[in-house]
C-alpha positions in Angstrom: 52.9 20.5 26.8 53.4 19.9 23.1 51.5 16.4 23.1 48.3 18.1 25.1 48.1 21.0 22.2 48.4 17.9 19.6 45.6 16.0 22.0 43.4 19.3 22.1 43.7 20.2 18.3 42.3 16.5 17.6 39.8 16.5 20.1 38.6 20.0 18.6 39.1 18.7 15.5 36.4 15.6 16.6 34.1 17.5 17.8 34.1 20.0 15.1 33.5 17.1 12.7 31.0 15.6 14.9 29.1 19.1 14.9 28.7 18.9 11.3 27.9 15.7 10.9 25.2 16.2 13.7 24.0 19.7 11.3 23.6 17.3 8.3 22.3 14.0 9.4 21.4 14.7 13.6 17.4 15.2 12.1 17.7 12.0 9.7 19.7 10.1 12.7 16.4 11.3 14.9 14.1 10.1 12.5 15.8 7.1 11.8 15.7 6.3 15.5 11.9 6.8 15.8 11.6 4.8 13.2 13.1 1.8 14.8 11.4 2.6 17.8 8.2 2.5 16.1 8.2 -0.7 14.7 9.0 -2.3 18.2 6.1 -5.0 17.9 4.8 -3.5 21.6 4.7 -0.4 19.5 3.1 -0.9 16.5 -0.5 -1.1 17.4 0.1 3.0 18.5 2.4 3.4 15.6 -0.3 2.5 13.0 -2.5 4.8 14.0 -0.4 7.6 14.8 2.1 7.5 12.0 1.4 11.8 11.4 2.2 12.5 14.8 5.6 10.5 14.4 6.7 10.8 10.7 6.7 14.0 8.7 3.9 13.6 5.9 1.9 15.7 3.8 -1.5 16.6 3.6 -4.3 15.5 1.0 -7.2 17.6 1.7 -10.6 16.3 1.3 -13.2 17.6 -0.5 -16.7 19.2 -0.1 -19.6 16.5 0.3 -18.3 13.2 1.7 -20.2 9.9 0.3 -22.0 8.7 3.6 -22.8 4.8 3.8 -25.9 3.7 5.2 -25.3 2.7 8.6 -27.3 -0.4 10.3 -27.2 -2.0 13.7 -24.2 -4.3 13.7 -24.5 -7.7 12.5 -22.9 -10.9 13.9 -20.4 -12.1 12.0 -19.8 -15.9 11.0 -18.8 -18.0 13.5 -16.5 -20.2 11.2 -14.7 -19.8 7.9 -12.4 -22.9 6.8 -9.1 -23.3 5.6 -7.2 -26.0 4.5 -9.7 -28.7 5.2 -9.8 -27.3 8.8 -12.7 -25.2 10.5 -11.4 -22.0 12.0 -13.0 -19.4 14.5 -13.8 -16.4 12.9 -13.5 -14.2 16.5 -9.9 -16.0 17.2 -8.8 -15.3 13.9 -9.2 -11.5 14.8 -7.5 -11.7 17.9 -4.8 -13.7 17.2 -4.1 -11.7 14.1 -3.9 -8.3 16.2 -6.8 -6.7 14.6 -6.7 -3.2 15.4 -9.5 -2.2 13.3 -12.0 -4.1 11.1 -15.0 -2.9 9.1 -17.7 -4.9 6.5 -19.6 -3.3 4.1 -22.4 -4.6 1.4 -24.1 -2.5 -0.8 -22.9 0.4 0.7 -24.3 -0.4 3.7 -21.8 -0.6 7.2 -22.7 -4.3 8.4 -20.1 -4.5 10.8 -17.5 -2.1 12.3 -15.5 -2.4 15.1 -12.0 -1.1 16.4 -9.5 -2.8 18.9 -7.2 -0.8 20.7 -8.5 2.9 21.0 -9.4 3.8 17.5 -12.9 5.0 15.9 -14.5 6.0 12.5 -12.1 9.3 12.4 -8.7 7.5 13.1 -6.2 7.0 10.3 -4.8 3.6 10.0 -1.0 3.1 7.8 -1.5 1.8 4.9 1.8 0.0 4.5 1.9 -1.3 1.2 -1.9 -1.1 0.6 -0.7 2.2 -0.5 1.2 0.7 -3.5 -3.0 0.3 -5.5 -3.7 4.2 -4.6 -0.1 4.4 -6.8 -1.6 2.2 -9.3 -4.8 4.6 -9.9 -2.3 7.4 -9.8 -0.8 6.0 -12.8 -4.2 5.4 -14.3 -5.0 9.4 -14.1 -1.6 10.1 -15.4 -2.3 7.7 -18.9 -5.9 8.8 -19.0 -5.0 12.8 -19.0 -1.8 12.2 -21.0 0.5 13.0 -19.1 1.8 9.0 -19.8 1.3 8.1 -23.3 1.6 4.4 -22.7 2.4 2.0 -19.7 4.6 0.3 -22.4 6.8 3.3 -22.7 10.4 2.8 -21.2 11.5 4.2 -17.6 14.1 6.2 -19.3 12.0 8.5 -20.9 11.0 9.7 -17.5 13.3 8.9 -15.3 16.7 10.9 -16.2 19.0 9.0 -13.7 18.2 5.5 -15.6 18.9 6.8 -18.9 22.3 4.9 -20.0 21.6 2.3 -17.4 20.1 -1.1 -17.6 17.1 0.0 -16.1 16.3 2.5 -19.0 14.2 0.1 -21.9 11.6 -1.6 -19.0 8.0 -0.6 -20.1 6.2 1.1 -17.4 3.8 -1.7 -17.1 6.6 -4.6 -16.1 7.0 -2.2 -12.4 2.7 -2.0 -12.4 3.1 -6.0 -12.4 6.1 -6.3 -10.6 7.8 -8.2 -13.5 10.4 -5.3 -13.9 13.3 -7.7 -13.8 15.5 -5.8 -11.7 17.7 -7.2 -9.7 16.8 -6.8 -6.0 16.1 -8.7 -3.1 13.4 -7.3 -0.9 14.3 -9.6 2.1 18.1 -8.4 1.8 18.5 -5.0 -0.1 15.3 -3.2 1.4 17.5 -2.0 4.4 20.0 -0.8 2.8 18.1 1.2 0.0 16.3 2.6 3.0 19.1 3.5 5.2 20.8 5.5 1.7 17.8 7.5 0.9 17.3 8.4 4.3 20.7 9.7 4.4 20.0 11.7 1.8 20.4 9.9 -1.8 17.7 10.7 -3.9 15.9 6.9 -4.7 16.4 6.9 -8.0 20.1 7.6 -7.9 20.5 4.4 -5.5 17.9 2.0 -7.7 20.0 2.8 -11.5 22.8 1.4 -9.7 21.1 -2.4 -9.2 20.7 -3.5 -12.7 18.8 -6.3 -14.0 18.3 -10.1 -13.6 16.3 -11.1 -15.9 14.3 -9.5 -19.1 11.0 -7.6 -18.0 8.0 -10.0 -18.0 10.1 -13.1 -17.3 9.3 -13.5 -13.7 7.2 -12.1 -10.8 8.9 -10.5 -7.9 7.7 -8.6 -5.6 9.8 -5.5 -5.4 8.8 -2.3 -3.3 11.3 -0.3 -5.4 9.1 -0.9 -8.7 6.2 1.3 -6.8 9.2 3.8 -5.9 9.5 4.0 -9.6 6.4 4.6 -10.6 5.7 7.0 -8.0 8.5 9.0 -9.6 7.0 8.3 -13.3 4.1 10.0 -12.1 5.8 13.1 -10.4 7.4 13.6 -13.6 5.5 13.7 -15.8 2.7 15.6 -14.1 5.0 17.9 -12.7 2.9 17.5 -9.3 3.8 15.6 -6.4 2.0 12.2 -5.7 0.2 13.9 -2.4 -1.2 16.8 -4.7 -2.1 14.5 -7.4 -4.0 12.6 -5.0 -5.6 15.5 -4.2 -6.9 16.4 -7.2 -7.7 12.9 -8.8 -8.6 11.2 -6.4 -9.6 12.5 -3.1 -11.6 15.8 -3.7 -13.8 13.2 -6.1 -14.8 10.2 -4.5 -16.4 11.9 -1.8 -14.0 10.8 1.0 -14.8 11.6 4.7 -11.4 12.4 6.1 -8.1 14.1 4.9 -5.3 11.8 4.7 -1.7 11.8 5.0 1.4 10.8 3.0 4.4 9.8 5.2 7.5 11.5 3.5 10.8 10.3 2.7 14.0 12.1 2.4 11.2 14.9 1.6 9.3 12.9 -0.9 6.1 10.7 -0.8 7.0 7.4 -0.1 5.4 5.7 -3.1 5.1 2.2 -1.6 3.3 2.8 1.0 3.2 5.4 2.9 -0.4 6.9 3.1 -2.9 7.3 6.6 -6.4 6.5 5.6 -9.3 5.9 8.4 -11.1 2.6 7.3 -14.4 4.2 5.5 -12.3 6.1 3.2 -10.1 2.8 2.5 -13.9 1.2 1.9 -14.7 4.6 -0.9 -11.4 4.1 -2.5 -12.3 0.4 -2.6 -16.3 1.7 -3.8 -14.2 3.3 -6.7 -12.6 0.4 -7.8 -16.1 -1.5 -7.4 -18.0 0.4 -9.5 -15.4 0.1 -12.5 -13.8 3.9 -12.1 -17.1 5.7 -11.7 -18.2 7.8 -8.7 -21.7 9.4 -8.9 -21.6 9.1 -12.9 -18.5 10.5 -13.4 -15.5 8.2 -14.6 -12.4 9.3 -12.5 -11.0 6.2 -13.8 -10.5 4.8 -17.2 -13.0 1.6 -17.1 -10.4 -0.4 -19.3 -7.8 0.7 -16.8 -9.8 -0.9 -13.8 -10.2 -3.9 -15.8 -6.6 -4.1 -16.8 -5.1 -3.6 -13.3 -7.3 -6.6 -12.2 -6.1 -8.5 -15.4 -3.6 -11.4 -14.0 -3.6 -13.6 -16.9 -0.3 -13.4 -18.1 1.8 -16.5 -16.6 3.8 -14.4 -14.6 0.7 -12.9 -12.9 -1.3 -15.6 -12.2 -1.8 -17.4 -8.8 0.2 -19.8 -8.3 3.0 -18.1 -10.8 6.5 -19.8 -11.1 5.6 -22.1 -8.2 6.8 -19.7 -5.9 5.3 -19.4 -2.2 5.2 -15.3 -2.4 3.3 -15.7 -6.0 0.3 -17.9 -4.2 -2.0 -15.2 -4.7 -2.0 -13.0 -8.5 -0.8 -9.6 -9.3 -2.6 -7.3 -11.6 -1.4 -3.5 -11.6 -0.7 -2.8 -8.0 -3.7 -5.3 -6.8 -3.5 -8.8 -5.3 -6.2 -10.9 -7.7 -6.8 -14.9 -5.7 -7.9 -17.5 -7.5 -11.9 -18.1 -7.9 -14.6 -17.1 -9.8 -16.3 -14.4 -8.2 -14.1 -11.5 -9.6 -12.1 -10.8 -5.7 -9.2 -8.3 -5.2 -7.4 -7.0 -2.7 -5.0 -4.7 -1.4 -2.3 -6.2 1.1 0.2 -4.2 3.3 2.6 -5.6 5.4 1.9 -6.7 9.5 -1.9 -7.5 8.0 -3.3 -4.5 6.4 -6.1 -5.3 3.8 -8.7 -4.4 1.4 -10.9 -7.0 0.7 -13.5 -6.6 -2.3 -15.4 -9.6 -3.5 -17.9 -7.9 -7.0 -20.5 -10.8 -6.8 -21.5 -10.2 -3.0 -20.8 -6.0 -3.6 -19.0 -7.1 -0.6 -15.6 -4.5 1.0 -13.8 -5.5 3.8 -11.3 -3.4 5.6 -8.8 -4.6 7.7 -6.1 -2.6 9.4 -3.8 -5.0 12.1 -0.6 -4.5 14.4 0.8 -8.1 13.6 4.1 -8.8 13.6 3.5 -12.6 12.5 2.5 -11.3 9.3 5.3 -13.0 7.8 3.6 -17.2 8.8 3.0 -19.7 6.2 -0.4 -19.1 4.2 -0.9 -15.9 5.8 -2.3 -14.5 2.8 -3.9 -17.8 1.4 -5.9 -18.1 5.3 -6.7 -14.4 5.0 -8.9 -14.6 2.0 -11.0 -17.8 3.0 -11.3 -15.6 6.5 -12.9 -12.7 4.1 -15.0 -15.0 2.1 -16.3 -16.6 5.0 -17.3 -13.4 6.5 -18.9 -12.2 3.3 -20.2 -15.3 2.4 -22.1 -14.8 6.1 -23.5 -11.6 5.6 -25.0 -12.6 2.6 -26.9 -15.6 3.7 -28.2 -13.3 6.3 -29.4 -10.2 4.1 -31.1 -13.4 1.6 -32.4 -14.9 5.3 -34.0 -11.8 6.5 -35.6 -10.7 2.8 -37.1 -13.9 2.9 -38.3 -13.4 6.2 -40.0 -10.1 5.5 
């Protein structure tokens, strides 16, 4: 008799514990477990286009008159592009890259959209790490309003949980160019800094606690957490979270179509990529960029800041940078810069998300995928001659048919 009141006083005790560990965490463990379930590769085509209905997010409400393209019967793309020596099929390429979404525009004019696997115009497509350049432009308003004296200023002064810690003297700019120095490895750490904020720890409280590698500027490596950091620059010192300053700055301005939504994390916007854009309004944040900050004659972004997020010519920032595989392409503030001569950036999020913008053909090229083989050799590299080749087409055949009329 005694040993079963021991046995039931533990197994009350159990469950008791269980029930409050299910109060604090069951709703992170649920979350956690969609998350997984999500990025099932059989999954991910839906998850990319669904990511509000699955995540909790916050809304950025558009504004009142949306910029409208000019819309034109579709074009036919290039047949071709090549890479490496090697001639490549331009409609393969698309499939076997699980395009789920894909959309060309040149002077402002729609020369080719088409969607994959049940999306249209009004769908909202992740961004992945796309989102990191919206952060970027974030940062831009923050410096031009004041709110950030200087990108050279050190974390510490606005992040309070690095002050003391090695992390407290890097410049602002070193996480825009992902030359922070801090020791992370995004293949090895990124689970675990996830798994620790979605438990609860506030971000910044788990990154002070890595350290450093290096000095800032030494080397280029691409760490999510630098965005993280930045996005919580920006909170700070606005005082405004980064869906609300979004808002403001960025998305009741440009004339966007849609409202968008910013997947949250442990209740805050998950600064390195978390937004869902449809792919015009990817192409008018593009149009921003374009046009050098301006939108119908208003500057909503510092010119000189446009000019300096594209800038990659630091050593560390060039393509090609320490002879390292994941430095092939440069890295300006936020944006991917490849080497030529025709002025091309992009933004890249992981399983094959892009924005493609080439200045000398006014050429933008969206392109949202569900491809979990994002991670193959010259991905990137074979990407960009797939964009130039389709942008180099629809050139020849607006200078074809002008000379034909």
């Amino acid at each position: 008799m005694k040993k079963m009141k021991v046995l039931c006083i533990v197994i009350a005790v159990v469950v008791t514990v269980f029930v409050v560990l299910w109060a604090v965490f069951g709703e992170k463990v649920k979350v956690l477990r969609t998350s997984l379930q999500s990025f099932k590769d059989e999954n991910l085509s839906h998850t990319f286009q669904h990511t509000p209905e699955i995540q909790p997010t916050k809304k950025i409400n558009k504004g009142g008159d949306a910029f409208q393209f000019i819309k034109e019967g579709e074009v036919q793309l290039a047949e071709e592009f090549t890479f490496d020596g090697a001639p490549c099929s331009v409609g393969e390429y698309i499939e076997d890259t699980k395009t789920i979404g894909l959309l060309v525009i040149r002077d402002d004019t729609i020369k080719y959209e088409k969607y994959f696997a049940g999306g249209d115009e009004n769908t909202l497509f992740s961004s992945n790490s796309m989102g990191k350049s919206f952060v970027s432009a974030l940062m831009g308003a923050a410096v031009s309003e004041g709110y950030v004296e200087s990108v050279e200023e050190p974390l510490g002064k606005y992040i309070p949980e690095f002050v003391g810690t090695q992390l407290e003297n890097i410049p602002i700019k070193a996480c825009l160019q992902m030359a922070s120095g801090i020791d992370f490895d995004e293949d090895t750490d990124m689970s675990g800094f996830s798994m620790r904020t979605l438990m609860g720890t506030p971000a910044m409280k788990v990154i002070a606690k890595y350290g450093t590698q290096e000095e800032p500027y030494t080397y280029r490596r691409y760490l999510s957490i630098n965005t993280e950091i930045l996005g919580e620059v920006i909170k700070n010192a606005t005082g405004r979270s980064l869906a609300e300053y979004m808002e403001e700055k960025i998305w009741k301005k440009i004339g966007m179509e849609q409202d968008a939504y910013w997947t949250l994390s442990n209740g805050t916007e998950l600064a390195m990529g978390g937004l869902s854009v449809s792919l015009r309004d990817y192409a008018r944040f593009a149009r921003l960029y374009l046009n050098e900050g301006s939108y119908n004659g208003e500057q909503i972004l510092p010119k000189d800041w446009v000019k300096d997020s594209l800038d990659v010519s630091a050593a560390y920032s060039k393509p090609g940078a320490n002879h390292d595989a994941y430095n092939a392409i440069g890295y300006g503030y936020q944006w991917w810069v490849p080497e030529g001569d025709e002025g091309e950036f992009m933004a890249i999020g992981v399983y094959g998300q892009w924005i493609y913008v080439n200045p000398s053909n006014r050429v933008i090229i969206v392109k949202t995928s569900a491809d979990p083989d994002f991670m193959e050799k010259d991905y990137e590299l074979k990407h960009v001659e797939f964009f130039r080749g389709i942008a180099d087409g629809i050139v020849s055949g607006d200078e074809t048919n002008a000379n034909a009329s």
